[in-house]
C-alpha positions as CSV (number, residue, x, y, z in Angstrom):
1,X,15.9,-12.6,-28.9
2,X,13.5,-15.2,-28.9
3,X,9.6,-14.9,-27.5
4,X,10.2,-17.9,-25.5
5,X,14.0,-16.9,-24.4
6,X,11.9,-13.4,-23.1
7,X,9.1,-15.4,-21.0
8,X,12.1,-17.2,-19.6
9,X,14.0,-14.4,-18.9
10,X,11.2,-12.3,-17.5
11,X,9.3,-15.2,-15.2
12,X,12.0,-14.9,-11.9
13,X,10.8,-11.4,-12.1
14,X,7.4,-11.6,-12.0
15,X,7.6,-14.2,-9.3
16,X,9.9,-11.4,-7.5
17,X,7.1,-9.1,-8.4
18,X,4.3,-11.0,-7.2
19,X,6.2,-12.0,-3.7
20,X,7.4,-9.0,-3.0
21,X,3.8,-7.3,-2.9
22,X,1.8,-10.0,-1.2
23,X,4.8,-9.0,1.7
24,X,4.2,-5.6,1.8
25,X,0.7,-6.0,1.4
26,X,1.0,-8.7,4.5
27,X,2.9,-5.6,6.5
28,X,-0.3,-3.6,5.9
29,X,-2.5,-6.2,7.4
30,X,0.1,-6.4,10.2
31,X,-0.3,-2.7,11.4
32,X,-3.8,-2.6,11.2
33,X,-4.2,-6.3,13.4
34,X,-2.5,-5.1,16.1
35,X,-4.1,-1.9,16.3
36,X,-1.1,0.2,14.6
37,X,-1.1,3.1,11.6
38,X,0.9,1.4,8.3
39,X,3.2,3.7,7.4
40,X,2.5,2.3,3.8
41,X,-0.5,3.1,2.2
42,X,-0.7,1.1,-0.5
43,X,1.6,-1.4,-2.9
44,X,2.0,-1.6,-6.7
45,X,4.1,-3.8,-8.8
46,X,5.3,-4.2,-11.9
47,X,7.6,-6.0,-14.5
48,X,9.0,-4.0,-17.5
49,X,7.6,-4.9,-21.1
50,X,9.8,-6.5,-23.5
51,X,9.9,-3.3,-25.3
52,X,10.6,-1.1,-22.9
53,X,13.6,-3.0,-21.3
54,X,15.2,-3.2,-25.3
55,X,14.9,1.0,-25.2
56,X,16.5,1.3,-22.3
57,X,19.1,-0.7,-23.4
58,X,19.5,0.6,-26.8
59,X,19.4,3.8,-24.8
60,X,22.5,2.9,-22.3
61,X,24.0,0.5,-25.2
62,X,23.5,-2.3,-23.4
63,X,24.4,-5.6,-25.0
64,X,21.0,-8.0,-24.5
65,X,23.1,-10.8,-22.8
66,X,23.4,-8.0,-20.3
67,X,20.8,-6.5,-19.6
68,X,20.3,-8.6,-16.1
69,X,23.1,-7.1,-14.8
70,X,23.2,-3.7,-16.4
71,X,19.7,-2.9,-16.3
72,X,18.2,-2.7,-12.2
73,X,14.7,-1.9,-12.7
74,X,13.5,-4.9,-14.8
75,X,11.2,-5.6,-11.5
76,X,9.7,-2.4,-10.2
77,X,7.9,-2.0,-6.7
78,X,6.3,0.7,-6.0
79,X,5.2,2.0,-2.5
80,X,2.7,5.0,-1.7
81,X,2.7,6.5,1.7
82,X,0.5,9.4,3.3
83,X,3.0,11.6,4.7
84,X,7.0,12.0,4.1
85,X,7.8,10.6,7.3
86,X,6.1,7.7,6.3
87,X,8.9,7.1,3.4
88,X,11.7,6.8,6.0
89,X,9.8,4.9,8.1
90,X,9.5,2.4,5.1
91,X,13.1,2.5,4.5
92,X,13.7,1.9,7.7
93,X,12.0,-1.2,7.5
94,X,13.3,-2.4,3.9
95,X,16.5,-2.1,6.0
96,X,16.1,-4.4,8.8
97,X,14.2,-7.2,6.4
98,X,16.7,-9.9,5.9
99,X,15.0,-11.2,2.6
100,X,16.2,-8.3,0.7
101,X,19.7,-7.1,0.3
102,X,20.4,-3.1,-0.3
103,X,22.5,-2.6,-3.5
104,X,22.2,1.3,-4.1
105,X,19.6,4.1,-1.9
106,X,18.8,7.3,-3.9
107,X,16.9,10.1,-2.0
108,X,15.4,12.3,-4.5
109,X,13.2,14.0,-1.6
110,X,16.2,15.7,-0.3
111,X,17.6,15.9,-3.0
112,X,15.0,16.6,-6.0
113,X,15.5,16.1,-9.7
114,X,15.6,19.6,-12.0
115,X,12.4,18.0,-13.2
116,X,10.7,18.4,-9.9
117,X,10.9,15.2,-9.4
118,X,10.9,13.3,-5.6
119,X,10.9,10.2,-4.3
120,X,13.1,7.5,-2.7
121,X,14.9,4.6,-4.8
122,X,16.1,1.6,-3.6
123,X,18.0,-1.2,-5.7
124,X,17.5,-4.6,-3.8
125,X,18.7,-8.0,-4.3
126,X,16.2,-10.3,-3.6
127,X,16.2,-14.2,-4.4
128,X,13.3,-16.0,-5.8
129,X,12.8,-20.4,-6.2
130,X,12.3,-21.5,-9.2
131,X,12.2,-25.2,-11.1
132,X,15.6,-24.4,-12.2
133,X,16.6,-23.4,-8.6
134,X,17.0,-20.2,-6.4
135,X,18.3,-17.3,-8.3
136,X,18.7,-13.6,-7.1
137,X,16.9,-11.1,-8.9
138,X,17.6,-6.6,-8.7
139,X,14.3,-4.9,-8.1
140,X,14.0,-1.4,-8.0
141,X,11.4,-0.2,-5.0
142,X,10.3,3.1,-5.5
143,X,8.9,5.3,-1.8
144,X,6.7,8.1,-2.3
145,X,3.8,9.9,-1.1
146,X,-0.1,10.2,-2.7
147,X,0.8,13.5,-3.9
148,X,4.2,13.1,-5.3
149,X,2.8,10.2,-7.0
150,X,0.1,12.0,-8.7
151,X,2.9,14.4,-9.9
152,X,5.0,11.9,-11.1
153,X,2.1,9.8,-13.1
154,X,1.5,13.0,-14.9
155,X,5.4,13.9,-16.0
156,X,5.7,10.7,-16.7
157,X,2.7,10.9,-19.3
158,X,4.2,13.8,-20.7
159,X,7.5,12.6,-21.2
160,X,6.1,10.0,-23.0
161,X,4.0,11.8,-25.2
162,X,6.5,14.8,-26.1
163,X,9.4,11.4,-26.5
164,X,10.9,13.1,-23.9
165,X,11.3,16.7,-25.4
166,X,8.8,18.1,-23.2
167,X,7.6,22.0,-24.5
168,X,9.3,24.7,-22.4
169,X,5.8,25.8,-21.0
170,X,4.6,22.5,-19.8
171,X,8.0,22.0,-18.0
172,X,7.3,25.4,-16.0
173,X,3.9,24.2,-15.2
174,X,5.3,21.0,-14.1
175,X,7.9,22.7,-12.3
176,X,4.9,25.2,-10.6
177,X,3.0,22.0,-10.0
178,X,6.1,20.3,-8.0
179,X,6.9,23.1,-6.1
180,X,2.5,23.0,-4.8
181,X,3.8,19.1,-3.9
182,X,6.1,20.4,-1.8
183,X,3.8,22.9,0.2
184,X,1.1,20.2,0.3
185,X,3.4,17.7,1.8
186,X,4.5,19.6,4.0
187,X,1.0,21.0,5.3
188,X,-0.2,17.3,5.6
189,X,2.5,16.4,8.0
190,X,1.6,19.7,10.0
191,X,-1.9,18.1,10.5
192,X,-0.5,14.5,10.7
193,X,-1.6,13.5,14.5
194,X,-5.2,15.3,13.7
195,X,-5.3,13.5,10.4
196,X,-4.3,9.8,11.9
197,X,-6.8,10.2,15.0
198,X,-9.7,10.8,12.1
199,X,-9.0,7.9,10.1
200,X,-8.6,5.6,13.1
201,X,-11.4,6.9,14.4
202,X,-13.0,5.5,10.9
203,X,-11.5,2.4,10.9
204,X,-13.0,2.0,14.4
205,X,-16.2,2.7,14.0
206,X,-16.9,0.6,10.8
207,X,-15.3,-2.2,12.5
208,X,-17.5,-2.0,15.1
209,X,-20.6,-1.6,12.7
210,X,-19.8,-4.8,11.4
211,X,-19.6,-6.2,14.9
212,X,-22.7,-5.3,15.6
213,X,-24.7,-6.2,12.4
214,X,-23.2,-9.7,12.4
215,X,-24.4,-9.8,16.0
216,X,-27.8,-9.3,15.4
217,X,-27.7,-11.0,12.3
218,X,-26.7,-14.3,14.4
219,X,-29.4,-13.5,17.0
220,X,-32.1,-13.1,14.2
221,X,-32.6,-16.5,14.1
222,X,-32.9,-17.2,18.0
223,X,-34.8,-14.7,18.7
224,X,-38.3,-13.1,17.9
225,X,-39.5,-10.9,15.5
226,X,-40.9,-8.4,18.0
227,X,-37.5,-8.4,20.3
228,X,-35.4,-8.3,16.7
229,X,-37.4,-5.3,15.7
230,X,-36.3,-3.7,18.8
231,X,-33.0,-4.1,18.6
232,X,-33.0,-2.5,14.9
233,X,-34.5,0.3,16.2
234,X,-32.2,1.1,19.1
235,X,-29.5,0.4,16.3
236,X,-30.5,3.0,14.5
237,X,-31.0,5.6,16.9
238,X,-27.8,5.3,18.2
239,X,-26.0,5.2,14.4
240,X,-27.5,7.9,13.7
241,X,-25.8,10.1,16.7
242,X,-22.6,8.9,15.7
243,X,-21.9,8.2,19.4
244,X,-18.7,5.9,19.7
245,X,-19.4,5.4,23.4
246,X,-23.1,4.7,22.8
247,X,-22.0,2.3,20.1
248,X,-19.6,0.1,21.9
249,X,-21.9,-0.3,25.0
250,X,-24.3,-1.2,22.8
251,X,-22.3,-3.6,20.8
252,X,-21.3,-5.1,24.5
253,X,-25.2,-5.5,25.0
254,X,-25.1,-7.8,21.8
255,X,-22.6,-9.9,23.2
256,X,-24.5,-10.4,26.0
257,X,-27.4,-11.4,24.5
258,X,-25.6,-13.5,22.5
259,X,-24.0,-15.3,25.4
260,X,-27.1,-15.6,26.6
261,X,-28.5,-17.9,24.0
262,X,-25.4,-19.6,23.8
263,X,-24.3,-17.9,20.6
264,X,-20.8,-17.2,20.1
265,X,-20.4,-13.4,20.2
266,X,-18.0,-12.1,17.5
267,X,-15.7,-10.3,20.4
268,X,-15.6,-13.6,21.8
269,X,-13.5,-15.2,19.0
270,X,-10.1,-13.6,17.7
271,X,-8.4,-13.0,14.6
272,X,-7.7,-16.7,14.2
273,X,-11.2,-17.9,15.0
274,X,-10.7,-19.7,17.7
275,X,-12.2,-18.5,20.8
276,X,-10.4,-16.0,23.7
């Protein structure tokens, strides 16, 4: 087949690719406005080389005018969540979108490959514009968490080293290594609520670090040196406590300030910019 006849072939599916991630990336940013834990952790995307789609179907003897049909994972999404849950919240979701159409499921958390291998497949349909008109593309989305990504990066690497005869011994050590997945998982999700209230706790206070050194950034140019100087000071004193409480009263104190020279205090403006 033809270079160009490939680039023609393979374009839907990188459009596919690239929409499909700037949505879920989207979902991310959606959570986290509105206050909210993302059950998804990150996003990757890919599109399968040239090569690697002819293996695989030389592999399955797939004719090439077929391999559209016959071959689902051409587009490849891949999403990485902290905690188990997380991946059936994420079905869930895939679910209810109406921009994607579920053609197959496969839970290999319940129900885990010989290899040691878990994660949840999903075969969509999903439809793409193009100068040659809408056309609907498979995509295979791949849910998983940190760790059971980490495992499957490395068997993956070994697979392809050993052409997938992998020596007996590495397979027990993979095998070993899967079954410490499992344990980890699981003692994650024990510790979820304590582990959530840490990170938002996080998120909180560099957002409100930011707050606060964009206020006094705005008022260093209203105000004097000596009364800017103070204000650094008392920044510091209370950042280094680490006192939430001391923070956001203190952030508040900007905004007054800031009022008070007719400056437009950050907490004053939402996400859209316009004022509240």
């Amino acid at each position: 087949m033809e270079t160009q006849l490939w680039r023609e072939i393979l374009s839907p599916y990188e459009l596919c690719v690239d929409e499909i991630m700037v949505k879920f990336n989207h979902l991310i940013d959606e959570f986290k406005n509105k206050g909210e834990y993302s059950p998804i952790e990150q996003v990757q995307g890919r599109v399968k080389s040239i090569s690697s789609i002819i293996d695989k179907a030389q592999k399955k003897n797939v004719p090439l005018d077929r391999i559209e049909e016959e071959i689902d994972d051409i587009a490849g999404i891949r999403i990485i969540c902290q905690f188990v849950e997380d991946i059936y919240a994420v079905v869930d979701i895939i679910r209810q979108r109406k921009d994607m159409i579920i053609k197959e499921e496969k839970d290999y958390i319940n129900h885990m490959k010989k290899s040691g291998y878990r994660s949840y497949h999903l075969i969509v349909y999903y439809t793409v514009e193009t100068l040659s008109g809408h056309k609907q593309v498979q995509v295979e989305i791949q849910i998983r968490t940190l760790a059971m990504n980490f495992w499957s990066t490395i068997e993956h690497s070994m697979q392809y080293k050993y052409k997938g005869a992998v020596p007996l011994d590495i397979r027990r050590r993979l095998s070993r290594a899967a079954d410490a997945v499992i344990i980890l998982d699981q003692e994650m999700s024990a510790i979820k609520n304590e582990i959530k209230e840490a990170q938002d706790s996080f998120r909180m206070k560099a957002s409100m670090v930011a707050d606060i050194l964009t206020n006094i950034h705005s008022l260093s140019k209203v105000i004097d040196e000596e009364e800017l100087n103070e204000i650094q000071k008392e920044f510091d004193s209370i950042y280094k406590d680490q006192n939430m409480e001391e923070l956001a009263k203190f952030n508040q104190k900007l905004d007054k300030i800031a009022e008070s020279y007719h400056l437009q205090s950050l907490s004053s403006i939402n996400n859209f910019g316009f004022r509240r």
